[in-house]
Backbone bond lengths (Angstrom), bond angles and torsions (degrees), N, CA, C in turn:
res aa  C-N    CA-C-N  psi(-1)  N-CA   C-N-CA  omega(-1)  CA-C   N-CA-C  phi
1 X - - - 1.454 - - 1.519 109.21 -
2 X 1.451 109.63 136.42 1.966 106.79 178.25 0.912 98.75 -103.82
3 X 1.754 93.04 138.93 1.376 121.65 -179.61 1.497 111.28 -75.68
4 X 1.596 132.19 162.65 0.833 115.61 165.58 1.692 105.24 -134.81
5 X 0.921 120.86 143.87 2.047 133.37 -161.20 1.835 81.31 -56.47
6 X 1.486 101.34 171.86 1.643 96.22 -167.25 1.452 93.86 -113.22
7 X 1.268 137.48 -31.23 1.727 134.46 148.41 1.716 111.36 -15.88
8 X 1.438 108.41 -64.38 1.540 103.57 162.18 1.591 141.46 -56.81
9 X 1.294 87.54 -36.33 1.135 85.16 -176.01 2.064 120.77 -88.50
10 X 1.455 101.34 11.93 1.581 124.55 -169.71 1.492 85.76 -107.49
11 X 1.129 125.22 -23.69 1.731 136.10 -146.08 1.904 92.00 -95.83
12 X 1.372 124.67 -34.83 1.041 148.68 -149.20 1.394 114.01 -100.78
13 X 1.983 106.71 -35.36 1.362 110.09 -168.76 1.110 101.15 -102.18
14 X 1.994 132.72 -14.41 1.113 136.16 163.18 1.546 115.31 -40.66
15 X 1.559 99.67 -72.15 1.475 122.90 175.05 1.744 98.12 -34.53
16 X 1.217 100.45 -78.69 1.777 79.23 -169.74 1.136 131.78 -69.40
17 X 1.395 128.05 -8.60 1.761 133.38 158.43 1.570 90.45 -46.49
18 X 1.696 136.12 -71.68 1.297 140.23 -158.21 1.458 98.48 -56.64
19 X 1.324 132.45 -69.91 1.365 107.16 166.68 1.071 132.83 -21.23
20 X 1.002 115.52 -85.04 2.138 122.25 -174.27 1.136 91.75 -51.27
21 X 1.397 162.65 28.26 1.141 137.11 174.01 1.476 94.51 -134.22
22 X 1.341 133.67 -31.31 1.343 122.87 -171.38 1.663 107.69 -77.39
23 X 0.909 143.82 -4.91 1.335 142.07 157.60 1.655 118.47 -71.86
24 X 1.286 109.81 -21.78 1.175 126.86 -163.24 2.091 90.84 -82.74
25 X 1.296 88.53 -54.77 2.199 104.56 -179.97 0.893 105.73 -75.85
26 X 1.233 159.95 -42.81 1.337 156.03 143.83 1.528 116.65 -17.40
27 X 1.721 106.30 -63.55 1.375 106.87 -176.54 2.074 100.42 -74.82
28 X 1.011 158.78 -42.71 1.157 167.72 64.64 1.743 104.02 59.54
29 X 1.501 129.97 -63.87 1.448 127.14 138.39 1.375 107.53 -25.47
30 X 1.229 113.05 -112.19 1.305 118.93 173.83 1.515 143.50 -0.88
31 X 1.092 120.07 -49.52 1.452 135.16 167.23 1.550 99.01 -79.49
32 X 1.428 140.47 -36.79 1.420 113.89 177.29 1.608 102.40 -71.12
33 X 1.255 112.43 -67.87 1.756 90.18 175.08 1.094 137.89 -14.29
34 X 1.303 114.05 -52.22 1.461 120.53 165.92 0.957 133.09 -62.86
35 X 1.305 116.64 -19.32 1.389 117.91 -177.65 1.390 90.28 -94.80
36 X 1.284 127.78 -51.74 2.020 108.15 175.99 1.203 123.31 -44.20
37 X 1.653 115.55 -39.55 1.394 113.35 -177.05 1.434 123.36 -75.45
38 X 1.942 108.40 -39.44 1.721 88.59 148.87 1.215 131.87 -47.86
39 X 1.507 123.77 -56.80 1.507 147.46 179.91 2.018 93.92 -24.50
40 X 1.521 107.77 -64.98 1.061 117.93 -177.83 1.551 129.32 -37.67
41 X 1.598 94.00 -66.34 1.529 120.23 162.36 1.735 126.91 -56.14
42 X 1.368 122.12 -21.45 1.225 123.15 162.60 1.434 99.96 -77.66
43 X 1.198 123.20 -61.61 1.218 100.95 179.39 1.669 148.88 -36.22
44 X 1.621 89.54 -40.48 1.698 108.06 -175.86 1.586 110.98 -83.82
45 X 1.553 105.00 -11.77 1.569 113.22 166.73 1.519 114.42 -79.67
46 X 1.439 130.30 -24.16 1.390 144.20 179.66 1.371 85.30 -69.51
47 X 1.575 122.36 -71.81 1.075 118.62 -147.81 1.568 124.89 -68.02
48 X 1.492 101.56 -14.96 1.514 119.67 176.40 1.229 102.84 -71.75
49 X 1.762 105.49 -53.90 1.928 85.88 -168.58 1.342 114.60 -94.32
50 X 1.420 123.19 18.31 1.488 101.60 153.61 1.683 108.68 -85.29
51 X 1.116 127.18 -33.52 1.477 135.66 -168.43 1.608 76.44 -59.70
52 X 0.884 135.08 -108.10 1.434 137.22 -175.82 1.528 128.17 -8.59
53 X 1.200 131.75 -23.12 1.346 132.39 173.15 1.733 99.61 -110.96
54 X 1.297 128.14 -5.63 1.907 128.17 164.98 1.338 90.55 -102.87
55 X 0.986 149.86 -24.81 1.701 135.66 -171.67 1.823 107.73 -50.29
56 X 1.138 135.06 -36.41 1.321 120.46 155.78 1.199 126.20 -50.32
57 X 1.387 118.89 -73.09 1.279 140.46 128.25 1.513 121.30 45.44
58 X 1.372 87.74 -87.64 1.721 115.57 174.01 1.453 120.42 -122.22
59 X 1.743 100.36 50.63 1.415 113.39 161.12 1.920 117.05 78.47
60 X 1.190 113.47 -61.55 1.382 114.79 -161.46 2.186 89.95 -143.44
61 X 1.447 89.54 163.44 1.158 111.47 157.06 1.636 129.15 -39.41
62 X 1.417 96.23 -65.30 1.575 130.02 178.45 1.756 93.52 -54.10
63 X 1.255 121.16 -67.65 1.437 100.72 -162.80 1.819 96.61 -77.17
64 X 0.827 126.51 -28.79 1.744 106.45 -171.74 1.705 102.21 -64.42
65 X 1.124 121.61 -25.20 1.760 110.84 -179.73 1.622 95.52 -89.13
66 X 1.171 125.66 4.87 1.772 116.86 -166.42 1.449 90.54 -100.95
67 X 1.559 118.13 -37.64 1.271 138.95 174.76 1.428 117.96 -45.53
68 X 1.640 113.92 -57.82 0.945 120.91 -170.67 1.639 128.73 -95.46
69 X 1.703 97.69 -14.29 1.471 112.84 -169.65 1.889 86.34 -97.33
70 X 1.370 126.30 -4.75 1.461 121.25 -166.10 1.752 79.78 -105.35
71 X 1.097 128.00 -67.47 1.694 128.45 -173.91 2.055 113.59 -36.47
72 X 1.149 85.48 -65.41 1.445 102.68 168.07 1.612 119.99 -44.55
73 X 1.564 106.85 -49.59 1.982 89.64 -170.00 2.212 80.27 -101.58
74 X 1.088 136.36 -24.46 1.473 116.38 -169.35 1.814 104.50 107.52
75 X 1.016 104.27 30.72 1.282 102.40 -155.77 1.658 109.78 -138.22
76 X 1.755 117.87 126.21 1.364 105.04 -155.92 1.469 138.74 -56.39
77 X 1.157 117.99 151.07 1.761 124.29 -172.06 1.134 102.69 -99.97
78 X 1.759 119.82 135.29 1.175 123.98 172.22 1.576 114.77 -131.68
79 X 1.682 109.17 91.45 1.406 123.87 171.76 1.446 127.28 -51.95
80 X 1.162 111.86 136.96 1.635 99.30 -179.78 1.452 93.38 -130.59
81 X 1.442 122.00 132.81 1.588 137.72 175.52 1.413 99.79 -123.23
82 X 1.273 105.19 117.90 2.032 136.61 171.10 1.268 89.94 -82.12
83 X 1.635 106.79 136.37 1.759 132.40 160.90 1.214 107.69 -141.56
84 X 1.467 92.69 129.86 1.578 108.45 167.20 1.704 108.49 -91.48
85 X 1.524 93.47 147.43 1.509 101.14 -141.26 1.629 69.54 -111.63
86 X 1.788 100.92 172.87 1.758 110.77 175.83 1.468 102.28 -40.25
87 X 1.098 103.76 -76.88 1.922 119.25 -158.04 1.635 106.19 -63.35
88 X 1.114 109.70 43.57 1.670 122.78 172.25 1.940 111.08 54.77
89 X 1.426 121.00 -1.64 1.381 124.72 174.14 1.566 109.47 -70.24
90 X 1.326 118.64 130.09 1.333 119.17 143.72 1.426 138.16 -61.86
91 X 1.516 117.23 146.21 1.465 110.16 178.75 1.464 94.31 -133.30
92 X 1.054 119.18 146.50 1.855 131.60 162.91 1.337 113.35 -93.26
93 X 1.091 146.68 123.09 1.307 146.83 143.64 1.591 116.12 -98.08
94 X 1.639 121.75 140.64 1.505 128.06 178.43 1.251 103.53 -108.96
95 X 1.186 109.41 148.85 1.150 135.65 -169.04 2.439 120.87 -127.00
96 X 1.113 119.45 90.37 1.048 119.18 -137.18 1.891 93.58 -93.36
97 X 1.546 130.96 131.72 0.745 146.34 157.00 1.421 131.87 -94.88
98 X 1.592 112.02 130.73 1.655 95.28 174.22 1.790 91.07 -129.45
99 X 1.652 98.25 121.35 1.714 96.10 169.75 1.070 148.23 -31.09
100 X 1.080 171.96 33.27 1.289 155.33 -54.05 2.007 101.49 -133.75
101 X 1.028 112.50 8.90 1.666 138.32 145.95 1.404 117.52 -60.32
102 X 1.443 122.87 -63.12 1.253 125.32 -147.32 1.566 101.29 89.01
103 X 1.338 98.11 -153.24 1.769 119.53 176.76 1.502 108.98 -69.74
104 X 1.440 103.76 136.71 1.474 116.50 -176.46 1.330 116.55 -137.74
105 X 1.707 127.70 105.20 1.354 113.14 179.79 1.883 128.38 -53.59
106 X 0.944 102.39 154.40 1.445 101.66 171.94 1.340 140.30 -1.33
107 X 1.747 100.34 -66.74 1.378 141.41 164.03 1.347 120.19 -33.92
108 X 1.942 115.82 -51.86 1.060 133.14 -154.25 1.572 87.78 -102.41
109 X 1.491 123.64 -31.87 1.451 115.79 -160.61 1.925 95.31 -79.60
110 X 1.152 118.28 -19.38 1.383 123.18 175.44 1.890 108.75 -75.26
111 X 1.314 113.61 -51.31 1.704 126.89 171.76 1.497 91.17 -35.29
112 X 1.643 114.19 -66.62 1.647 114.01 -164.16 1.260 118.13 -55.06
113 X 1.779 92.02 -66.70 1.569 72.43 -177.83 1.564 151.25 -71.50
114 X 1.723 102.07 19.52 1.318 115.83 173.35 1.543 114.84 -90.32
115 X 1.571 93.26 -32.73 1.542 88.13 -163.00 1.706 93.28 -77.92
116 X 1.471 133.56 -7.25 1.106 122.18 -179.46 1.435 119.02 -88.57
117 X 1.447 125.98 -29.63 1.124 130.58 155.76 1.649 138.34 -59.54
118 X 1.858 102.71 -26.85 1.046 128.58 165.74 1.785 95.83 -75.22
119 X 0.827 140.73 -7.96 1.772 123.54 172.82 1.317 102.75 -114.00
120 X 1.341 133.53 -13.87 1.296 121.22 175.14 1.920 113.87 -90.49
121 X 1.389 108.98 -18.29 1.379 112.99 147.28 1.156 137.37 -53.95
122 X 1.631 100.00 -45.16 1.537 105.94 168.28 1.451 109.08 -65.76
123 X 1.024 133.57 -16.04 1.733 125.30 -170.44 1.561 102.44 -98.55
124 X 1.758 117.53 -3.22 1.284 105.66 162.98 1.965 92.30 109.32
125 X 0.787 135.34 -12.28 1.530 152.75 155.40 1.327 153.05 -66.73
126 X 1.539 114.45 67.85 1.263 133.77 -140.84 1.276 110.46 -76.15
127 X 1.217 95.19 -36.82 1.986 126.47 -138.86 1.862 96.53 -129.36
128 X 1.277 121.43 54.19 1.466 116.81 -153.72 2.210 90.86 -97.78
129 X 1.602 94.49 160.60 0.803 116.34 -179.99 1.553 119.78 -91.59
130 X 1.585 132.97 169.74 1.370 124.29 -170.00 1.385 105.76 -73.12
131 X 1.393 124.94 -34.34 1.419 118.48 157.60 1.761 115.75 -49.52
132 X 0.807 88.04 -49.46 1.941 82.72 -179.69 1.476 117.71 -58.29
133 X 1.400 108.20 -39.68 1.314 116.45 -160.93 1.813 105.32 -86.15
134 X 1.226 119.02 0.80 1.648 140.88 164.26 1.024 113.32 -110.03
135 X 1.095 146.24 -29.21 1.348 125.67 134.47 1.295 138.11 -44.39
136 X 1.530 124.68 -43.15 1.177 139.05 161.41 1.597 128.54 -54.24
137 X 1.412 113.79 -14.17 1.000 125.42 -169.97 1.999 109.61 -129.22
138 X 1.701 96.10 -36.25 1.772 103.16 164.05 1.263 115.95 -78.01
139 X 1.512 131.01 -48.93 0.926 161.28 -167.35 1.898 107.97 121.42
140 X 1.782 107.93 -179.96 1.712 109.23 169.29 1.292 81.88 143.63
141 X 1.628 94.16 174.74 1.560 139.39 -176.39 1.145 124.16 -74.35
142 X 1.349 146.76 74.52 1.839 132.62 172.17 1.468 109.66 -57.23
143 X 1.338 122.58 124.20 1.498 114.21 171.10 1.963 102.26 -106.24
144 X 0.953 108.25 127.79 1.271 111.53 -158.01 1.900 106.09 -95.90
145 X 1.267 118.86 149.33 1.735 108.11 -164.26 1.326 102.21 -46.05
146 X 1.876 130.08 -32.40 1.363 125.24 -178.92 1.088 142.08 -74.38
147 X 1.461 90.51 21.33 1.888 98.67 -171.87 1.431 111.72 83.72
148 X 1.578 147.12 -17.48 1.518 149.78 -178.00 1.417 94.97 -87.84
149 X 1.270 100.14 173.92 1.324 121.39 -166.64 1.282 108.56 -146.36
150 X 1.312 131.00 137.89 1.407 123.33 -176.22 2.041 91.74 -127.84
151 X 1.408 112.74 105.89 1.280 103.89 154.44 1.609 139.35 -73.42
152 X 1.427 100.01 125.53 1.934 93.59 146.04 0.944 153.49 -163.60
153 X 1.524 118.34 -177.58 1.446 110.83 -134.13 1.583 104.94 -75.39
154 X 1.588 116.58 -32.35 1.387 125.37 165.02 1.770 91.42 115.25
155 X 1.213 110.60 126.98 2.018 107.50 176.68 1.461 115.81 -68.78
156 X 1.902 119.58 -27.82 1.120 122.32 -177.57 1.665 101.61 -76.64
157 X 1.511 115.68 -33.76 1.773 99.80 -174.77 1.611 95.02 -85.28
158 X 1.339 156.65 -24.87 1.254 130.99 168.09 1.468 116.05 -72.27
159 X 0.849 126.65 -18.71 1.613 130.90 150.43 1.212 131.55 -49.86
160 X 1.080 111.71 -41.49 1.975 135.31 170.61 1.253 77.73 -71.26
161 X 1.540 146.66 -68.55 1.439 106.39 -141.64 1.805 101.42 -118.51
162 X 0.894 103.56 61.66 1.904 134.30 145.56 1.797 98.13 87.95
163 X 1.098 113.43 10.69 1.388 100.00 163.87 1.525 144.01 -62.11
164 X 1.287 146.00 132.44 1.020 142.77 -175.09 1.620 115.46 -70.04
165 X 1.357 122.86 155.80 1.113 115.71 171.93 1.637 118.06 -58.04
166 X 1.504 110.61 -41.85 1.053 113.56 -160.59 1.615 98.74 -62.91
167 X 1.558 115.83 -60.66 1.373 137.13 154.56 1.717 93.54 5.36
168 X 1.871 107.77 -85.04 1.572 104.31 -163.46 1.029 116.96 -74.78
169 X 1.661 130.11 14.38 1.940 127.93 -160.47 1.437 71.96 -111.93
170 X 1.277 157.35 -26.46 1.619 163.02 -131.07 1.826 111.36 -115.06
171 X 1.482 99.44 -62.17 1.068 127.85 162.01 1.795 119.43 -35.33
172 X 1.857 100.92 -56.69 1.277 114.50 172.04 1.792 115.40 -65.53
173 X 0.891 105.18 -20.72 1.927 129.48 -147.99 1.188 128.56 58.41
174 X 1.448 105.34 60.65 0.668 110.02 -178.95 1.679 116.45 -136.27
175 X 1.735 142.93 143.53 1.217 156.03 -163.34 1.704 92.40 -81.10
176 X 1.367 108.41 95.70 1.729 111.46 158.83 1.858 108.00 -17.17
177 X 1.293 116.80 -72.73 1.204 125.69 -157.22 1.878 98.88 -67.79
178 X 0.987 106.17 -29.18 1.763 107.59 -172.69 1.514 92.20 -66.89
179 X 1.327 137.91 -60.88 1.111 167.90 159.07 1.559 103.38 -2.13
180 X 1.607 109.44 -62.80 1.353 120.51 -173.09 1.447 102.81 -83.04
181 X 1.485 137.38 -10.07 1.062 110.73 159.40 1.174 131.88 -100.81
182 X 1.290 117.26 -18.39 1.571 127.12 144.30 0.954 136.02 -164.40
183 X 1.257 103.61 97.91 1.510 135.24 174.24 1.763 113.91 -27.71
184 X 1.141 117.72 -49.20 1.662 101.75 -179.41 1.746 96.59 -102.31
185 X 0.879 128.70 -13.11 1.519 112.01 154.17 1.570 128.94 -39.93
186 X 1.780 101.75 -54.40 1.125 105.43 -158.78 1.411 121.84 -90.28
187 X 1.880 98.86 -24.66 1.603 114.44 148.88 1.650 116.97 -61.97
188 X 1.267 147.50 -37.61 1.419 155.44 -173.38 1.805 83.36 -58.40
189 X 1.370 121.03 -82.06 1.244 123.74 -178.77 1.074 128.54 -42.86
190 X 1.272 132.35 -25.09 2.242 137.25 -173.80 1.806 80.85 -60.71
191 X 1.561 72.81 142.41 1.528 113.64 162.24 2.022 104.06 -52.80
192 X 0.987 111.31 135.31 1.642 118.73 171.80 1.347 117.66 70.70
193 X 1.739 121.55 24.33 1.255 140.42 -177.65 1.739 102.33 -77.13
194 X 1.260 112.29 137.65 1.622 126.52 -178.73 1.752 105.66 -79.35
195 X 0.863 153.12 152.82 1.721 161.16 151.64 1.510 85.48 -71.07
196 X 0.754 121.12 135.36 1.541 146.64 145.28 1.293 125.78 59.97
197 X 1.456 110.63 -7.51 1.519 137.79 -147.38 1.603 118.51 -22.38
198 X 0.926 145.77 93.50 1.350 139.15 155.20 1.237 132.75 -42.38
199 X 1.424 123.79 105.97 1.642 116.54 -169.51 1.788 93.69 -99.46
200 X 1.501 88.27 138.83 1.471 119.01 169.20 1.439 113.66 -72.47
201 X 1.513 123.39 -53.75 0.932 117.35 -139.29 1.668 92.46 -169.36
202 X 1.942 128.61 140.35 1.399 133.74 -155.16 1.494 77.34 -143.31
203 X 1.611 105.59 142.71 1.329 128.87 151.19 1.246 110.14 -124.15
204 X 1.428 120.09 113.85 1.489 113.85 167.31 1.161 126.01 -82.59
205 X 1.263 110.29 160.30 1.898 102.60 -167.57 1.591 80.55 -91.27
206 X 1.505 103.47 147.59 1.390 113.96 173.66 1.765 102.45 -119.51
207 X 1.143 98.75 -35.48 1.968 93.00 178.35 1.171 118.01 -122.73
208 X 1.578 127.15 31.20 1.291 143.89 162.41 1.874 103.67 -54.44
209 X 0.887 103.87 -15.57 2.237 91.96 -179.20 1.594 88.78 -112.58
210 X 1.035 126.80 -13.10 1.765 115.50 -176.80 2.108 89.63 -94.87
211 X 0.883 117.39 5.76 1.416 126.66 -169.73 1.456 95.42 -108.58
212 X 1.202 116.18 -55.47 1.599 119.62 175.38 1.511 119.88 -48.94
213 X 1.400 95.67 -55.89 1.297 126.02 -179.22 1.692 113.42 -45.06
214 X 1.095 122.39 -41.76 1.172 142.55 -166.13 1.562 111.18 -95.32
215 X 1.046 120.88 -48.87 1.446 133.37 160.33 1.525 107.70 -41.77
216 X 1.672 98.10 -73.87 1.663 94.87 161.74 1.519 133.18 -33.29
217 X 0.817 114.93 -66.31 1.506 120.20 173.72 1.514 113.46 -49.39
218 X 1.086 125.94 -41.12 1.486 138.37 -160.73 1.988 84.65 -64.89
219 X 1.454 102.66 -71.44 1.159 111.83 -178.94 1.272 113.00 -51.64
220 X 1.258 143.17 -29.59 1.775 142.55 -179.94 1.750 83.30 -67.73
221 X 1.349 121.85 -57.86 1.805 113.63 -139.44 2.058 89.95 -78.07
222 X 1.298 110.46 -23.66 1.714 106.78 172.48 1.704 116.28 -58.13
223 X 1.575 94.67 -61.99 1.275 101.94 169.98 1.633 118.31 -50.59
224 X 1.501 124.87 -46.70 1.235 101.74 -163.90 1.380 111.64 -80.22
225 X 1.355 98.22 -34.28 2.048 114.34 -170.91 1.633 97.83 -92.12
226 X 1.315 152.01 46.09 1.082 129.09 147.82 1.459 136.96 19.17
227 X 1.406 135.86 127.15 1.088 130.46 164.73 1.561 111.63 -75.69
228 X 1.763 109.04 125.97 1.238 107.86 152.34 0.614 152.96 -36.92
229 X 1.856 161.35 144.14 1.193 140.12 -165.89 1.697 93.89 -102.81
230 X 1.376 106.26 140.21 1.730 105.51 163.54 1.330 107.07 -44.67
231 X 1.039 111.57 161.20 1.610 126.64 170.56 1.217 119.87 -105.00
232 X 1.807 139.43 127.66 0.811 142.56 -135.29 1.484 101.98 -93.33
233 X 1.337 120.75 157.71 1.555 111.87 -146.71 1.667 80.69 -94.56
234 X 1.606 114.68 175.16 1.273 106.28 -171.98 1.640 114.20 -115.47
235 X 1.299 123.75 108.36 1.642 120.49 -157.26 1.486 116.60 -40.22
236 X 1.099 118.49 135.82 1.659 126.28 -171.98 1.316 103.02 -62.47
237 X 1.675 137.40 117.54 1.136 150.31 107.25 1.931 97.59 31.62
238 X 1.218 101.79 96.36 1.968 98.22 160.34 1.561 102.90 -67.38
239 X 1.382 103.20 144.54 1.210 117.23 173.81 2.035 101.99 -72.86
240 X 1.951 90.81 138.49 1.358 86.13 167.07 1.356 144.54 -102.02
241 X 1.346 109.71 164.70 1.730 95.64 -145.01 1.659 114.14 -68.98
242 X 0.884 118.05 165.70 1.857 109.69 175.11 1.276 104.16 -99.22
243 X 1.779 99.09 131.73 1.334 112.23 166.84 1.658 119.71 -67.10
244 X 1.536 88.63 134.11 1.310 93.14 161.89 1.359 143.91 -28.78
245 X 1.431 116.07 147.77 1.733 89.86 -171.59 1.333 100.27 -88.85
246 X 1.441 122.81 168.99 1.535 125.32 166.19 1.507 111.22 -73.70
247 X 1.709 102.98 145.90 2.068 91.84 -166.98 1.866 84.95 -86.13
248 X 1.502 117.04 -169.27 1.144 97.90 -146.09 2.272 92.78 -112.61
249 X 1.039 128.52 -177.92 1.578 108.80 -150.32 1.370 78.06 -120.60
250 X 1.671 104.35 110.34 1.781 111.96 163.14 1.151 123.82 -39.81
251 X 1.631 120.50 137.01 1.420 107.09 -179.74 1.696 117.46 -92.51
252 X 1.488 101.34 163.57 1.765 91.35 -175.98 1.100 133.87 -61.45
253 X 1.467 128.06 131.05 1.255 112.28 168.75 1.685 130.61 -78.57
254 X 1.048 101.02 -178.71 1.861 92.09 -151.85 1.753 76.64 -92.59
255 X 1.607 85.68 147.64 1.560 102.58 168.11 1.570 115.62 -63.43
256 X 1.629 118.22 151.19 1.706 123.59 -179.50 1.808 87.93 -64.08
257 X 1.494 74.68 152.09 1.302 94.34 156.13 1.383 111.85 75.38
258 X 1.436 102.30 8.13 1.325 99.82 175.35 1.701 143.90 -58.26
């Protein structure tokens, strides 16, 4: 029988461990890719059809995916609203948003942007501008052509500071679930809704979450640190009474017979 040196024959069993095993990493490669590239593709299908059912909404194409791809990672939105000027020219103006959420899944970026469109209906505002549509969602001021003002609070800043959806669909008066099925329906209909309203003039809240923020805290440092109670004063000492005087000690009389 031939021998074979044992370097070779260690040299030999390497080689075929690496075989049988590269079919194994290959298929193992393979399946993670796939799973990123679905992973990928569900995603960019979410993100299409919400951009696609707010694209009225929020004016153009461009801002409903700016909307939703800015809601979704936390990351700023930049609206652009076209005006036709007297002399038939267009002008664009942008309008710059920063979420005041952070990161928002899918789910929640759909909740928002209903309940924000659903309050700008209620103010009579179908057809709203990139100022409007940051306000509605930061919070701010509508000044309306009549001199009124309709504030709000914005769904993304009561959200930042721990509100529930249901909380802000309630708040508005409005039924969460009515809400999700149509949002400018159910705003067009609220009690104290404007026809057509024309806004003059937008104030955005700029420190409405540093406002939250602070409130919050105020309330954490009450709750944890308690106010003392005064301390009850301590009843005054009655004065004590004066002793009697001693009556005074008769002196002796002299013995008889003295």
């Amino acid at each position: 029988m031939k021998k074979y040196p044992l370097a070779r024959c260690m040299l030999a069993a390497a080689i075929l461990v690496a075989l049988t095993a590269a079919p194994l990493y290959a298929q193992t490669a393979s399946t993670d890719a796939s799973a990123t590239v679905q992973t990928g593709a569900t995603d960019g299908q979410a993100a299409t059809r919400l951009s696609g059912q707010f694209a009225t909404f929020a004016g153009s194409d461009a801002n409903a995916q700016a909307l939703v791809d800015g809601l979704r990672n936390g990351s700023t939105v930049v609206l652009a609203t076209a005006t036709t000027n007297p002399d038939g020219t267009t002008s664009t103006s942008q309008t710059t948003l920063q979420p005041a959420t952070g990161k928002l899944g899918y789910g929640n970026v759909k909740i928002a942007l209903s309940l924000a469109e659903a309050s700008l209906a209620k103010a009579g505002i179908t057809d709203p501008t990139a100022e409007e549509l940051a306000a509605a969602l930061n919070g701010g001021t509508l000044t309306l052509a009549d001199g009124t003002s309709v504030e709000l609070q914005g769904v993304l800043a009561a959200r930042a500071a721990g509100e529930g959806w249901g909380q802000i669909a309630n708040a508005m008066g409005f039924k969460l679930g009515d809400v999700m099925r149509s949002p400018k329906a159910v705003g067009s209909t609220a009690a104290g809704a404007h026809a057509h309203a024309k806004v003059t003039g937008v104030a955005l809240a700029t420190n409405q979450r540093a406002a939250h923020a602070s409130v919050d805290h105020v309330a954490g440092a009450a709750a944890t640190h308690p106010e003392r109670p005064a301390m009850p004063e301590r009843p005054q000492r009655p004065d004590r009474p004066q002793l009697p005087s001693r009556p005074d000690v008769p002196s002796h009389a002299g013995r008889p017979g003295g």
